[in-house]
N, C-alpha and C positions, 0 to 999 in steps of 0.2 A: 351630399356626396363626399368633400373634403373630409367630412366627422367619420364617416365611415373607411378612408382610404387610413385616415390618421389611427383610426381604431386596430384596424387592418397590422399598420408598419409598428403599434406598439405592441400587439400581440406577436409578432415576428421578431421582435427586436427582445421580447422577454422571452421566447420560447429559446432561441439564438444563447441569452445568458445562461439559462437553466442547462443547457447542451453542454457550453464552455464551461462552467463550471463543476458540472457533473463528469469531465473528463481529465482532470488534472490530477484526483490522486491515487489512477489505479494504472495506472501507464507501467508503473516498474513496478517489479512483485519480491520484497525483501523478505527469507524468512531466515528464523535464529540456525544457527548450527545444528540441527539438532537431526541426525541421521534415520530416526524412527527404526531402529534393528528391532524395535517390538511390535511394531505395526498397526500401535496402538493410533496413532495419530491420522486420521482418513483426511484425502483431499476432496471426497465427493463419493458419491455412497459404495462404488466399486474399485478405488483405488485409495492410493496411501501417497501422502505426502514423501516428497523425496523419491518412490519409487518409477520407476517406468519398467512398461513391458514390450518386451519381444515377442512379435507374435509371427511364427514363418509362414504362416497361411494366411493371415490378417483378417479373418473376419470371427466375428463372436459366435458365430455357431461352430468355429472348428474348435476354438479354444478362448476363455479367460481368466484374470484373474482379479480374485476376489476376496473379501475378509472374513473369517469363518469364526463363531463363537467353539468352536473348538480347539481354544486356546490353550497355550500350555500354564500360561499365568495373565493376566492383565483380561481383558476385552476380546481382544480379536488376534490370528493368528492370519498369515496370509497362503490362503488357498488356490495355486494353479492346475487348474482344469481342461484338458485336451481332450477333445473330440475326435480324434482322428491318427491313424497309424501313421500319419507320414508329420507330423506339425511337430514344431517345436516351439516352447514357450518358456522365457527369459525374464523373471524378476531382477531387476538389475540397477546399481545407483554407483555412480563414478566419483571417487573421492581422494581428495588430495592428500599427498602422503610429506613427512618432512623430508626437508633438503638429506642428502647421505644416508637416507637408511638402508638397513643390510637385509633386515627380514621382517614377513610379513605373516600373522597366523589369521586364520578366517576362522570360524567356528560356529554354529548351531545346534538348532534342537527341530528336527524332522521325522515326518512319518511319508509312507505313502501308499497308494492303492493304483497302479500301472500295470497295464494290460499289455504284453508283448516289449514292454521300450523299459524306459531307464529314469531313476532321475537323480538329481545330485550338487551339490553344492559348486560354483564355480569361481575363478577369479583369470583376470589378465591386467597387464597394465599399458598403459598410455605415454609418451613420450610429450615432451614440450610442443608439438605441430597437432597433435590430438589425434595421432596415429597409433593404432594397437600393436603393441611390443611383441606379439606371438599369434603366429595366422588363427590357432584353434587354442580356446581358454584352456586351463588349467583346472581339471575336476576333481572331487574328492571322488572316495570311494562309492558304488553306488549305493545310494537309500535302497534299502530293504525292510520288510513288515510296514504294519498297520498301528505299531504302536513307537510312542515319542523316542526317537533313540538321537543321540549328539554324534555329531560330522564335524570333520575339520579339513582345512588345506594348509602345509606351511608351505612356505616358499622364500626364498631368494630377491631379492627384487633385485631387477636388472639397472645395468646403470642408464642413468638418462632416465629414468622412469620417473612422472610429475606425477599421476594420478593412478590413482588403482580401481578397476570394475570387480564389484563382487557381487554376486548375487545365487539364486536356484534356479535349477534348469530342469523340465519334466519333456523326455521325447520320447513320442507314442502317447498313444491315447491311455487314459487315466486318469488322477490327482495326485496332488502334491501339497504337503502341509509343511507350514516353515514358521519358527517362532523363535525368539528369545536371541538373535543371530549376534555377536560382538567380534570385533576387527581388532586387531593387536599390531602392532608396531615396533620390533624388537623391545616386545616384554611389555610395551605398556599399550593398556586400552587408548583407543584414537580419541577415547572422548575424554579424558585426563593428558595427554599427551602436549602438554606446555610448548614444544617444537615446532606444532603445525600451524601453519598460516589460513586461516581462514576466511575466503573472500563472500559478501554476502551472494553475489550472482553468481558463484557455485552452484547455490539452493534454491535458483527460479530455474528449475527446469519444465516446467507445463510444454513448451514446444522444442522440446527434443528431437522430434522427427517431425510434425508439420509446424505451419503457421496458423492452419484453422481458415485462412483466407484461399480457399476453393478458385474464387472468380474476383477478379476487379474488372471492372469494365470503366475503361474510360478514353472518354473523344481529345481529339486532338489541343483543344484548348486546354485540356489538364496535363498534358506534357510536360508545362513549363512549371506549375506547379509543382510535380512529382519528381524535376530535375533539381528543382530546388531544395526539395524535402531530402533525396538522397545526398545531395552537396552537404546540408545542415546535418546531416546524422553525420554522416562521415567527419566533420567537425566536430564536433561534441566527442562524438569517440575518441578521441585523440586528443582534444582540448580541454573537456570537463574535467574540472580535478575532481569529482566524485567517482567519474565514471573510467580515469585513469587510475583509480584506486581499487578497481572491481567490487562498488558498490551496487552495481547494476548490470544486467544482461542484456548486452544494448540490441543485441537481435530481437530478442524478447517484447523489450520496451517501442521496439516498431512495429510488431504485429500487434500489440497493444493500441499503438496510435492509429494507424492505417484504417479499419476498421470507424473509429470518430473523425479521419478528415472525410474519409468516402464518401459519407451518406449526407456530407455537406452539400451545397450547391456553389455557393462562390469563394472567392479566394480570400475574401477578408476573415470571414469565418472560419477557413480552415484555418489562415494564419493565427489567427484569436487562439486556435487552439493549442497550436503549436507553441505559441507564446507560453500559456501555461502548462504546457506540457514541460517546458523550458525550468518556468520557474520551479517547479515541483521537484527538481533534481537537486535543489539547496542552496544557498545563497554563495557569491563568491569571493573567495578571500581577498581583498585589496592589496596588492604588493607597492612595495618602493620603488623598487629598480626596474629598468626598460629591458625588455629582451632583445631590444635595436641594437644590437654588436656589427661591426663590419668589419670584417680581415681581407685578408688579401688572396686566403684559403676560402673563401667565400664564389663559390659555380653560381648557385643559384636560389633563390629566396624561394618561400613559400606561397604556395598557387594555390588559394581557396575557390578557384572555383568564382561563381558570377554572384556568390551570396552576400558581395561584400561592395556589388557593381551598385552606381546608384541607380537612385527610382525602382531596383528591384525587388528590394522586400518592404514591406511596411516599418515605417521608421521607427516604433517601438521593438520591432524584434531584431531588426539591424542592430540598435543601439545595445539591446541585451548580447548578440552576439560580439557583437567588438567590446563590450564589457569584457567577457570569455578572455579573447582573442588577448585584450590591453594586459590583464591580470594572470595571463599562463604562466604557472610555474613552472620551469625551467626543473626537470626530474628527468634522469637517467633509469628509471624504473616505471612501466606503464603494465596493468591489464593483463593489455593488448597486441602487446608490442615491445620484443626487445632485441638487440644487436649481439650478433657473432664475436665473441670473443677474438681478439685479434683481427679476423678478415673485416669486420664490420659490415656483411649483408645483414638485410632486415629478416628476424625471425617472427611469425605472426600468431602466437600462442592465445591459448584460450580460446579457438576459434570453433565453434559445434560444426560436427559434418554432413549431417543431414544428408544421413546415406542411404535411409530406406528407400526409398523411391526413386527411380530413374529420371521421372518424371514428374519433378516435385508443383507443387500447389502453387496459386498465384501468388502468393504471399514470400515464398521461398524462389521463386524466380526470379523475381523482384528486390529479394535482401541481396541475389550472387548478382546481381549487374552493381546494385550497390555498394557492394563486398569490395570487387573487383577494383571500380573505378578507384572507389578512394586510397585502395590500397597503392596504385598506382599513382594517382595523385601524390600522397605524402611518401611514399617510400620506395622510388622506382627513380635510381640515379641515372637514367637517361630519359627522364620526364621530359627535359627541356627540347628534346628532340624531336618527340613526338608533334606532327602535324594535327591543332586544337583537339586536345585531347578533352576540353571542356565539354565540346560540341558534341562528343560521342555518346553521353548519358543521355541527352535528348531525343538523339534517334536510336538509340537502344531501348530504351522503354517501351516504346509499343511494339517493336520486337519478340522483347521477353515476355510481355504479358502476354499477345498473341499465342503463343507457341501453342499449335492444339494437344501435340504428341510428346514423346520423350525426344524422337528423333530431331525433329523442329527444335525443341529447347537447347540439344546436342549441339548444331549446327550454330545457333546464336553464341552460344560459349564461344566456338571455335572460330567467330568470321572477329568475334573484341577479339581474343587473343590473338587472330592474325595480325591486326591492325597495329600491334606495336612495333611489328619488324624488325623482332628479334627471335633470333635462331636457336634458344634456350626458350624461348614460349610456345612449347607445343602442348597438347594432351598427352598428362604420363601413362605406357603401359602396364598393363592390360587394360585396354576399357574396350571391353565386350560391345558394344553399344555402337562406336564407333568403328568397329570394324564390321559391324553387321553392313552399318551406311554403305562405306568405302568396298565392300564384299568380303567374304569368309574366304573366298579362294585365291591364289595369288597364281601369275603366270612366274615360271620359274625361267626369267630373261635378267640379263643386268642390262640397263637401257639408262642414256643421257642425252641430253640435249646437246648438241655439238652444230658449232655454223649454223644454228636455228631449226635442228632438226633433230628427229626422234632417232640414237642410231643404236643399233644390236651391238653391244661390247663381248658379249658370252652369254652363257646359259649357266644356270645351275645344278642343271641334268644335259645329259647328247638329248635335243630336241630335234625328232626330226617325223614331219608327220607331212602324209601325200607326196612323197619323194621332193618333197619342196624345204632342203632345211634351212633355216636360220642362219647365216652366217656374220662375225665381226664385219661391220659397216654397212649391212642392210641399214636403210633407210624407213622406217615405219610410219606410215602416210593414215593409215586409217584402223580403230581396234573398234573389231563388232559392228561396225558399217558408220562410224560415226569419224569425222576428218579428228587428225590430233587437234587442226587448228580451234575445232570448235571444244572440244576437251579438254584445249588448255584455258581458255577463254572463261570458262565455266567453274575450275578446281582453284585456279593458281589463286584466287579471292579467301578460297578454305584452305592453304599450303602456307604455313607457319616460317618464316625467313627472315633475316636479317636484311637480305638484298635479292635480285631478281635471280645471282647465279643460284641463291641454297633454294630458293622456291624453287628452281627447277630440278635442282639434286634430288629435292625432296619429293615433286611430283613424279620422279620416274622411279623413284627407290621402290622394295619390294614393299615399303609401305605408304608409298600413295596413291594416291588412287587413279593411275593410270596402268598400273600392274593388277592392281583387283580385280575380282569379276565376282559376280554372284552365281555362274555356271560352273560344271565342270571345262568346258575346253569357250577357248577364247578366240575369235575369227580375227585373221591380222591381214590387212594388207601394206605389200612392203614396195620397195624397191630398189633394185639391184641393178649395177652398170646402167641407169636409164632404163630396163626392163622391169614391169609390173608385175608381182605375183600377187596370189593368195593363200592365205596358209591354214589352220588350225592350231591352234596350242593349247596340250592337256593345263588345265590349271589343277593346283594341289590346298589341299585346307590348310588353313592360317596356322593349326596347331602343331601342322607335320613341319612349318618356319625354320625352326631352329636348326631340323635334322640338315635338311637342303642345304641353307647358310654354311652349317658347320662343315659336311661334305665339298664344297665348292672353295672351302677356305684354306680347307687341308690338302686340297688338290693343287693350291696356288700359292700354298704358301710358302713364304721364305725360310727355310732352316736357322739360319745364324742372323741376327741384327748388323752385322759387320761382314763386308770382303772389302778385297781390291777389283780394279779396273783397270787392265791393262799394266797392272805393276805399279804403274806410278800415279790412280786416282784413288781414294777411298768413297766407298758408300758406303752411309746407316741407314738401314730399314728403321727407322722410329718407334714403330711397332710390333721391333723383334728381340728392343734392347731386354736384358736383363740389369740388376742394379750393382753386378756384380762384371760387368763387359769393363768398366770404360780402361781400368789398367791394360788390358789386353789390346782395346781398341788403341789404345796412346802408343804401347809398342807396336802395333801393327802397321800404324799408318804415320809413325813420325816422320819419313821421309819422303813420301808422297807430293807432290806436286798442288794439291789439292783437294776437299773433301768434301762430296755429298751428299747432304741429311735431305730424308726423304721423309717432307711432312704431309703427304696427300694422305695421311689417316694418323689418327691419334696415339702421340708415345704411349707406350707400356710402360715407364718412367718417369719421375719426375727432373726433369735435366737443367735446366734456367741457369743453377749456382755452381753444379758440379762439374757438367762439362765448359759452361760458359769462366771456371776456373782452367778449365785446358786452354781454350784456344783465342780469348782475354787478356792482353797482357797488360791492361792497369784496370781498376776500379772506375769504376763512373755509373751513375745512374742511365736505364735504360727503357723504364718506365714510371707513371704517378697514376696514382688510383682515386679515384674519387666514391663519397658513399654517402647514406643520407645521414644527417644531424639529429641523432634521437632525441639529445634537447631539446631539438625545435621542429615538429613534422613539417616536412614536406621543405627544407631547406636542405643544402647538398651542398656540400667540404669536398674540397681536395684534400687526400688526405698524406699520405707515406711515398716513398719516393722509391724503386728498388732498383738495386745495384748490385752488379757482379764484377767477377774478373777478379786477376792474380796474377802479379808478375813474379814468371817466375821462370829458372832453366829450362822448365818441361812444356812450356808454354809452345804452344804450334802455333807455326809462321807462315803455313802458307793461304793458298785460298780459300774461301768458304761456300758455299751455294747452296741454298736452303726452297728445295720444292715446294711449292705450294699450292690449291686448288679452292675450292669451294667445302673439299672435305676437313681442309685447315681450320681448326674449331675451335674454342675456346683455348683451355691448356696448350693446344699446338700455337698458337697463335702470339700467346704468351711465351712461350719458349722462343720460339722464331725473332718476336722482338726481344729479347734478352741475349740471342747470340749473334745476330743480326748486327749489334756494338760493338762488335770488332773490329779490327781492321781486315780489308782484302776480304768484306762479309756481303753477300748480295743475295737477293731473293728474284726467283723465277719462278714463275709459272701465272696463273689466273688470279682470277679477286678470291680470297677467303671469305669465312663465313659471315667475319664481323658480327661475335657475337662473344666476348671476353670477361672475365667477372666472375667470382663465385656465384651458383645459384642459390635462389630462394623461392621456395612453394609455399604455393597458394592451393587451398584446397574450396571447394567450390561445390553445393546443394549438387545432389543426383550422380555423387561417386564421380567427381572430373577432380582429378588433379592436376593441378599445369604449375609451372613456372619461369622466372622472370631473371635477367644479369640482376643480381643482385648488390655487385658492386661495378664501378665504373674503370675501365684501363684507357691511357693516353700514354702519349710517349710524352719523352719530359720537359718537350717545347709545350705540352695541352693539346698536340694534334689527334684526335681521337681517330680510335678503329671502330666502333659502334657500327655495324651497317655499312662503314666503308672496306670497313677489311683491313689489315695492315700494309705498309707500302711497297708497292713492288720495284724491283729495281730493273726487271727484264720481263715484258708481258711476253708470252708466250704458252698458246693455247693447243688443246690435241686439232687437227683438223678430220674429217671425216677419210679422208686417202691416207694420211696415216694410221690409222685403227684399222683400216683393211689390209694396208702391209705389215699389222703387227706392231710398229714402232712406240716407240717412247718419248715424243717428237720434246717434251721438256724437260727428259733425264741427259735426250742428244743434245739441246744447248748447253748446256753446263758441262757436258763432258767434252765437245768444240772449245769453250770457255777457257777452260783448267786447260788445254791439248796447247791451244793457240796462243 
């Protein structure tokens, strides 16, 4: 029995090596530069190396493409084939262009045979975030005839432009032949063009639009494993000096792996694999010097994550990984990843958008929880803040792999991105997808939470329906038969904030989802003076949004950024300045008692330096910013200090009061701490957004783009606004009986204030 079990563990234990070994040198897919504009070079028997296709109907009976011996010179020319009047189909390859060029020529040799449509040579280009520079590409003139005729496009390139798409486009049903195609570069071919940088993981594109991974299935014991696996990719990316050199396509290089740990059973074996999936990336260079610096401009060191905890990985791939870790050089140029000039947020280039699908594959589910975390992890200067942010990849995983639909997958996006509770981390518009969720129709109400309650502030049309209308300080107790309490209980988890006031801003605003409906007309019940009603309200499609807003805005809007107040107070509307008021405003209001800036919505100006030159009368810093250390991921500098103010004759002497709400955002919030350094300078009203910082996006599988403060603001003691909001000097809140008398209950303190 023993000879048989030993027979048994050696046969398992050779099968095991032959596995690991047979997975370490195909993980990452390196090819030469070589563009194949001839077509000559096939990836497998119906495509071409370097190309990908666009197919707008996606299945091969409507359209493919294919290699055709009717070439114009060499082997094979490449043949797109549509089946169908409505499809469109895109031969197409994305390539890097040098630093400062001015123009770009495209050129070929095509025929074609199109029934009713068109076809034609195209190009657009790409910015450093790997967003396309022009909604609709740039086409040549259309192919016409059956026989070989040359097409060109010149163009311009825009600035900011890293990459160019070129390729042939056949719409309508027919064929389309393309051969012999060359790229120019002001004057010189791209494949002699000495200028261009050449990354190898340009040229592994195989999963451009999926991962090929359909399904993973896996139980709860493989969590910990799959948390780990994501911790280590996200390391490597960022710490392998091959793979901060763009030797590799590190997205690439995990739907590569995933696939050899899956079909594993336990975790030694996967690790085994992982190991030489490790070493397969190249050996690493030894360095002298320590990256252990300490200053005194030093927030916060770098958080790998539990890959580094003991007893949790096997002590050989530990050891390989803190090899990495000991030996990172210290390079202001990554990939992956590089800093904002001056502001210093993290920009996150090179990043694929895996945009076909709404609802992308298991594999691609699984890279955006990936994606996500670590980006946050190493470049996200309020990391430190975040309550265990480690924890979150563990119960995210079987989240995102679950998701059965696109709308499921939607909703996982949005409940991580709540989690960081910051009020720049929402889903950017338009995304169609989510507004299906939250409803296509909106009720046209302006609605806030005041003293814990739903209240009517206005409408954005006369609502008045069953002789019941809506009026300022209605109370709204229940929409469509459902209590708000249970409403709120259920959204405020999916409502993206910095603090409890913007999640509630944001759940009653006309885009969250306490305003939507998926009907036309919306059932409300409300209540008024202690009496119950019930109401109806038409709701209007999300597309008609803008007309509504803009009519209701015009209707309430302030003419001039500046008056007086009884003679002797000034107000600024903040978002009425022009950049050309403030001389007018300085004669206007030099003798005033007093002056009002009105930050319950965002300046039309940027003000910090120039007014806080008015009414400043010496220098002094008024904030410090903190941002991540691209030398070192995931460590975080304080970094610049800023200061205003000017002593001077013109300088104003009196008092200051600066409004403020939950609509206080970013920029506002900055300015407020900047003229706030005054003297005789004081803030009123509620908690701000707490959410300061230049932004940074992150773009994420299935068309989501969100983002994050991508720098950090503190005042110049270190006291941060993050989530707290900036500090108030007078709390003073609307109440529910003043909104029904009209009042301005925190424009009347301040103008008591300045009076008294």
């Amino acid at each position: 029995m023993n000879l048989y079990i030993n027979l048994e563990m050696r046969l398992y234990k050779l099968l095991l090596f032959i596995v690991i070994l047979s997975c370490g040198c195909d993980f990452v897919k390196k090819e030469k530069p070589n563009y194949n504009f001839d077509f000559e070079t096939l990836k497998n028997k119906n495509t071409f190396s370097n190309w990908e296709v666009e197919n707008s109907l996606e299945t091969e009976i409507n359209g493919f493409v294919t290699h055709d011996s009717s070439s114009l010179k060499g082997r094979y020319s490449a043949l797109l084939v549509s089946g169908a009047d409505n499809n469109n189909i895109i031969l197409k390859q994305f390539i890097r262009i040098p630093e400062n060029s001015r123009r770009v020529l495209f050129k070929g040799t095509l025929k074609e045979d199109v029934i009713g449509g068109y076809a034609s040579l195209l190009i657009n280009f790409e910015d450093e975030l790997g967003d396309e520079m022009f909604e609709k590409p740039i086409i040549s003139e259309k192919i016409i005839g059956k026989k070989w005729k040359d097409y060109k496009i010149s163009f311009p390139v825009p600035q900011g432009a890293k990459k160019i798409l070129v390729g042939a486009q056949i719409a309508g049903k027919g064929k389309l032949w393309a051969d012999n195609l060359n790229l120019f570069v002001d004057d010189i071919n791209i494949l002699d063009n000495k200028n261009n940088v050449h990354f190898d993981a340009d040229f592994d594109n195989e999963f451009r639009d999926k991962s090929g991974i359909e399904n993973l299935k896996i139980n709860q014991n493989d969590v910990h494993f799959y948390a780990n696996l994501g911790m280590i990719w996200g390391f490597l990316k960022y710490y392998h000096p091959a793979i901060i050199k763009g030797k590799y396509n590190w997205d690439a290089a995990l739907f590569r792996l995933i696939p050899k740990v899956s079909r594993l059973k336990s975790d030694d074996s996967r690790y085994a694999v992982v190991e030489r999936w490790i070493d397969g990336l190249g050996p690493i260079p030894i360095k002298s010097k320590s990256n252990k610096t300490n200053s005194k401009d030093d927030q916060a060191k770098p958080d790998y994550g539990y890959i580094f905890s003991k007893h949790n990985l096997p002590k050989s791939l530990a050891l390989k990984l803190e090899n990495i870790r000991e030996n990172y050089q210290i390079s202001s140029e990554s990939y992956y990843i590089k800093q904002a000039d001056r502001i210093g947020n993290p920009i996150f280039t090179n990043e694929l958008k895996y945009n076909r699908e709404l609802y992308p594959d298991a594999g691609l589910r699984l890279l955006s929880l990936f994606s996500y975390w670590n980006k946050i992890q190493y470049f996200y200067p309020y990391r430190p803040f975040i309550n265990d942010w480690n924890s979150r990849l563990s119960k995210y995983i079987p989240e995102f792999l679950n998701a059965r639909n696109k709308e499921e997958y939607l909703i996982c996006c949005l409940k991580l991105i709540t989690t960081l509770n910051d009020s720049h981390a929402i889903i950017g518009h338009p995304n169609e997808l989510l507004d299906s969720i939250k409803g296509t129709n909106f009720m046209p109400i302006e609605m806030k939470f005041i003293e814990k309650k739903l209240v009517v502030i206005s409408s954005y049309e006369d609502v008045k329906v069953n002789k019941t209308p809506l009026k300022r300080g209605d109370i709204i107790t229940h929409i469509n038969g459902i209590s708000i309490d249970e409403l709120y209980h259920k959204y405020i988890p999916l409502t993206p904030g910095s603090n409890i006031s913007v999640k509630e801003r944001n759940l009653a605003s006309v885009d969250g989802f306490l305003s939507r409906s998926h009907e036309g007309f919306a059932s409300l019940n409300f209540k008024r003076e202690k009496k119950s009603f019930k109401t109806r309200v038409r709701c209007f499609k999300i597309k008609d949004l803008e007309v509504y807003l803009r009519k209701y805005f015009s209707r309430n809007a302030v003419v001039q950024g500046y008056r007086l107040i009884n003679k002797n107070i000034g107000l600024i509307n903040v978002n009425n300045l022009k950049n050309n008021d403030l001389q007018n405003v300085i004669k206007l209001m030099k003798d005033t008692k007093g002056i009002i800036f009105d930050f319950r919505t965002a300046p039309a100006i940027f003000m910090p330096y120039t007014y806080g030159a008015w009414v400043k009368a010496d220098v002094s810093p008024f904030a410090r910013a903190s941002k991540i250390d691209i030398n070192l991921p995931g460590k975080i500098v304080y970094s610049n200090y800023f200061s205003n103010g000017d002593f001077s004759s013109k300088n104003y002497m009196g008092k200051l009061f600066f409004l403020v709400n939950s609509e206080t955002q970013s920029q506002a919030e900055f300015t407020v701490m900047a003229l706030r350094s005054a003297k005789n300078a004081y803030v009123v009203g509620s908690q701000t957004a707490g959410a300061d910082g230049d932004i940074s996006k992150i773009s994420l599988p299935g068309r989501i783009d969100t983002y994050i403060s991508g720098t950090g603001i503190y005042y110049p003691n270190l006291i941060g606004t993050q989530q707290k909001g900036i500090k108030i000097d007078y709390e003073v809140s609307p109440t529910i009986n003043g909104i029904i008398k009209g009042n301005d209950e925190v424009l009347d303190f301040a103008i008591k204030k300045i009076t008294n």
